[in-house]
N, C-alpha and C positions, 0 to 999 in steps of 0.2 A: 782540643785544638786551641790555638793560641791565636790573639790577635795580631795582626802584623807591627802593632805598638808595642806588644807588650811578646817576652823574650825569654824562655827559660835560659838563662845563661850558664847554668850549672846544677848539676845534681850528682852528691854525694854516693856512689853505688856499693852498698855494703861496707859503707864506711870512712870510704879512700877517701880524702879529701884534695881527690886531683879535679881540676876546675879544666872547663871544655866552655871555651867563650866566643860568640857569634863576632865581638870587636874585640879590640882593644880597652878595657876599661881603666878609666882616668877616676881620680880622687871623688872618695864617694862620700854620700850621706847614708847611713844605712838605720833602718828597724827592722826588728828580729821578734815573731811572734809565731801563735799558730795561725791568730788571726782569722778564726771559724762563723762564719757569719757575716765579716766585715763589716761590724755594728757600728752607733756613734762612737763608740769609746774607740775601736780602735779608726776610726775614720779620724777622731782628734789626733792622735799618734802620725798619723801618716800626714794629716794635714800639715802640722807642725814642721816633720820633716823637708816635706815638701818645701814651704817657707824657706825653711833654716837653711837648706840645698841652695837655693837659689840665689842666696844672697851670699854664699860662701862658694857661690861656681863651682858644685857638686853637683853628680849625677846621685837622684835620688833610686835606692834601691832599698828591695823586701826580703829579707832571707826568710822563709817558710821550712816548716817541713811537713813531711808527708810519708808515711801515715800520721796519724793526730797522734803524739806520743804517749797517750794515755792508754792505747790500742799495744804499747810497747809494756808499759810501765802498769797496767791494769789488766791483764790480758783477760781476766775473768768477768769484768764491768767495761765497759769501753763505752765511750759518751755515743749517744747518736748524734751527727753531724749535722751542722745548719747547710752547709755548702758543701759538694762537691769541690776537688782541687780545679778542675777546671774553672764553674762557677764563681771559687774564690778568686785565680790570676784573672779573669775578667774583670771584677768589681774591682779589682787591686787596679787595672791599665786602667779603669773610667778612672779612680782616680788623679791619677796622673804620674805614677811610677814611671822611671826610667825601664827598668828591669828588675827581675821578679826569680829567687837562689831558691828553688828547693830542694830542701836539704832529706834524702830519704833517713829515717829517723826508724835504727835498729837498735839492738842490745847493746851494739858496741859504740852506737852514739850514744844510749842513754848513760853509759859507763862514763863515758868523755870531759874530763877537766874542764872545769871552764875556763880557766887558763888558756888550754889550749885551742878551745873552741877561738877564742879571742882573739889568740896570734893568729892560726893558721886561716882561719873562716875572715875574720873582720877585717884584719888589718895587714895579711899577706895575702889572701884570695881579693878581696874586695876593696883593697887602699882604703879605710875608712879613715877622715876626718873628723869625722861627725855619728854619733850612735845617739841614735831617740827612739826611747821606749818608756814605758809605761812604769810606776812610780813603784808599784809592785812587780814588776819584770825579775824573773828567777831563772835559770839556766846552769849545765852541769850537769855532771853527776849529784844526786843525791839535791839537785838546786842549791847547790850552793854558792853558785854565780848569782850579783843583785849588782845594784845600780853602786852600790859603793867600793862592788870591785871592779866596775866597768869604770868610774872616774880614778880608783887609784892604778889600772891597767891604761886609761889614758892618757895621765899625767906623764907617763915613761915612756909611753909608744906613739907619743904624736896625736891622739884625737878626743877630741870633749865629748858631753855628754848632756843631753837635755832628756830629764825625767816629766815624762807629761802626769799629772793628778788625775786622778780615776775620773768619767763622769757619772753622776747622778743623773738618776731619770725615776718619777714618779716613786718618788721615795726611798730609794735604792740606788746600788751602785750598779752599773750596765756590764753584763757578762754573759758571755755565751750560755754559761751553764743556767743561768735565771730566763734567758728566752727560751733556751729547753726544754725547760720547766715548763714555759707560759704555753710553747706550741703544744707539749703533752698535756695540760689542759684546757686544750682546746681555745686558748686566751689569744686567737691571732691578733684582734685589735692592739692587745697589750703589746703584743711582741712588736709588732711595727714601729711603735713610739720607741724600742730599740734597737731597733733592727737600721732602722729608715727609709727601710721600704715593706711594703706589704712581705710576708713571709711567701715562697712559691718551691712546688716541688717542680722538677722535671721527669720526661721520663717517653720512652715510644711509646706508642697507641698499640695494643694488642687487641688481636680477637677477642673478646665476651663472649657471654651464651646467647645475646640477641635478644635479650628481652626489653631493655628500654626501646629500641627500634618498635619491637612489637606494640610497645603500650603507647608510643607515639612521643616519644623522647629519647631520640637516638643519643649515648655515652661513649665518650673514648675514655677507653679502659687505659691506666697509666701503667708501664712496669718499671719503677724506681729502683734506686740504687736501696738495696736492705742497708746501709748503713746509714740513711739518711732520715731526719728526725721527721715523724707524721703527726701532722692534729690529731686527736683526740676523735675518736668516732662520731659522726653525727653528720649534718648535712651544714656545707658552707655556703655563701654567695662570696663571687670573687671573678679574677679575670680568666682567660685561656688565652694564648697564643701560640702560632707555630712556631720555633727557635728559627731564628731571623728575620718572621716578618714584625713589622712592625705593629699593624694590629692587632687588638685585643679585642674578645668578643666577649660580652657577660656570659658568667656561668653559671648554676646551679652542680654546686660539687658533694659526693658522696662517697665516706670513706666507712665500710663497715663492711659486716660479713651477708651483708642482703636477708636477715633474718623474717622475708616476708616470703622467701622462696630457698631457703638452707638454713640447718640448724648455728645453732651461736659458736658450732668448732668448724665452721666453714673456714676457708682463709678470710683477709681481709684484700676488700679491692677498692681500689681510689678509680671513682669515673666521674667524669665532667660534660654534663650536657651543654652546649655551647648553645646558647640562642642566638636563633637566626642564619645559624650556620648551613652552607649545604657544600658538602665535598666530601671526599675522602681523607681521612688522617690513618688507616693503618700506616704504620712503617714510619712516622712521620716525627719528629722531635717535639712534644709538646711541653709548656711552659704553667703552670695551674697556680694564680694568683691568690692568696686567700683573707678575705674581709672581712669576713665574722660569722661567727657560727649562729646557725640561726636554730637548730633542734639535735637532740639526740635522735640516734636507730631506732626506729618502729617497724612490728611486725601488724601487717594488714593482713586478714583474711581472704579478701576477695580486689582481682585486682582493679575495680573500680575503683575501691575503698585508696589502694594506692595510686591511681592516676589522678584523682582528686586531690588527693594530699603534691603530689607534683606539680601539678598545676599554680597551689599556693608557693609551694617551695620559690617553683618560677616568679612568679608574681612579688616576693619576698623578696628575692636576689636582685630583681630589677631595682627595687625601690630603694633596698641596701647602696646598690650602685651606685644610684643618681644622687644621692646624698653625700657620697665619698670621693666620687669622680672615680678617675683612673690614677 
């Protein structure tokens, strides 16, 4: 679901590049990414944009696509995702995007010229003006669209072109695929600083088998999108919330195969005790913030042995909190 700001105005279906628009669109500013995570780096991008729009009386817009075209062009490795497409047009309108093209990304877009990406997508579907992207931006078949053939494809067809410089962060350059990394191990603090916000999965509340209830730490059990990237096994402190309310409740979060009650080829399950909470969240949209991993999976023998150890966990995740804020 889309916010009422923010617009799918077009999506490419198996290919066709026939556009289905909610207005009229007037002379644009455009960037074109996948844009997974909506990190600082690309937040610079889009900032810039943004800017540049406004002062050239441009409607600022995001061409995306979707699936991540590496799911196209990898079929055998395919990244795990920071953001659902939703999650991502969200984070894309707080920005401040006029409207937001996604483009579905098959065989026969990966095949696609970027020539023609250009004409028919940039500058006959969306008037562009204005194209800002990123200093290593590639596109095309085979990527062999860059920023040196978006300015000599500009020069001829009416629109400039501002290449934004990578950011650096904490020694490195900021990329989805390096916060992927940092979330697979287990590094959320890292990931934040480039993320710019806490990492958070979503997901409904299912049934468990009832056991933190029993041991006096009632879990909602998360069921996420498999395509979406997970921490690292181990136990987190971090936030929860319902998708729209506004509060957040501290949590003590646990992703692993429960190895104190199934063996280590159990599945893996993300549950989040929410302190303080008292209701019901089956069926419900929850939000699971995460702040820093405070232990790996441990198998307790006896479950004193682990209600003691949750106790600290809790106890851990508060203090984690109060030091971070929200």
């Amino acid at each position: 679901m889309l916010t009422s700001s923010l617009r799918c105005i077009a999506r490419g279906e198996r290919s066709e590049l026939a556009w289905s628009r909610t207005h009229a669109l007037g002379p644009t500013g455009v960037s074109v990414g996948v844009f997974d995570g909506v990190h600082v780096g690309h937040r610079e991008v889009i900032g810039q944009l943004i800017r540049a729009s406004r002062e050239g009386t441009l409607e600022p817009v995001v061409v995306t696509f979707d699936p991540h075209p590496a799911v196209v062009l990898r079929p055998e490795n395919p990244p795990r995702l920071l953001f659902s497409l939703d999650r991502k047009l969200r984070a894309l309108g707080a920005l401040g995007v006029s409207e937001v093209v996604v483009v579905h990304f098959d065989q026969a877009m990966a095949e696609l010229e970027a020539e023609r990406f250009v004409e028919e997508v940039l500058v006959d579907g969306l008037k562009a003006r204005l194209v800002v992207v990123g200093c290593n931006f590639h596109f095309g078949r085979g990527r062999r669209g860059n920023v040196e053939l978006l300015k000599q494809m500009g020069g001829e067809l009416g629109f400039d072109v501002a290449a934004v410089e990578v950011v650096q962060a904490d020694g490195g350059t900021v990329s989805s695929s390096r916060i992927r990394q940092l979330i697979a191990a287990g590094s959320v603090g890292e990931a934040r600083a480039l993320l710019g916000d806490w990492f958070c999965l979503e997901g409904v509340v299912t049934t468990g088998d009832g056991r933190g209830k029993l041991l006096g730490f009632p879990t909602a059990n998360l069921l996420v999108d498999p395509r979406i990237s997970v921490p690292k096994e181990g136990v987190y402190a971090g936030w929860a919330s319902v998708y729209g309310d506004p509060s957040r409740w501290p949590a003590a979060i646990s992703i692993g195969s429960r190895p104190s009650f199934y063996s280590e080829a159990a599945p893996i399950v993300i549950e989040a005790h929410l302190v303080g909470f008292e209701g019901d969240l089956y069926g419900k949209r929850l939000e699971v913030f995460f702040v820093q991993r405070l232990r790996g999976q441990e198998a307790y023998l006896a479950p004193e042995e682990l209600v003691e150890q949750m106790k600290l966990d809790v106890a851990e995740s508060l203090s984690v909190l109060a030091q971070h804020g929200s």
